[in-house]
C-alpha positions, 0 to 999 in steps of 0.5 A: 309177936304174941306179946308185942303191942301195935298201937299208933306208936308202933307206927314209924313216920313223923311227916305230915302225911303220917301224922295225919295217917295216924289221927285217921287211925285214932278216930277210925278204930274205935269205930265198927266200920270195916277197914280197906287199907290199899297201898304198894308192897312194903309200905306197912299195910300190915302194920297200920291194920294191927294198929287199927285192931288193937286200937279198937273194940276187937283188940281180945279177938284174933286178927287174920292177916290176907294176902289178896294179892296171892288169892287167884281171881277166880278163887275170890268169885 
């Protein structure tokens, strides 16, 4: 995965929703704004986050994938 490249075409879906998905993605990665992307397990969270960090300004930093999900409650107070 070190050399592989996410970008908006990395992203697999033609539906109107994705499409739409994707454009969201193009205006909002060149942006400094902090990102929340929600959504069921195995929809390609993790996917769309690469693809909007190496869309933007931090694409030479690293990215740190978190599992929120795995974090206990009374860990994330």
């Amino acid at each position: 995965q070190l050399g592989r490249h996410w970008d908006a075409e990395s992203i697999v879906g033609s539906s109107q929703a994705m499409r739409e998905v994707m454009h969201l993605v193009e205006r909002l990665a060149p942006t400094p704004s902090t990102v929340l992307i929600t959504g069921e397990s195995g929809v390609g969270k993790e996917v769309l986050a690469r693809a909007v960090h190496n869309m933007s300004d931090r694409r030479d930093r690293i990215f740190l994938p978190v599992n929120c999900g795995a974090i206990p409650e009374t860990l994330l107070e």
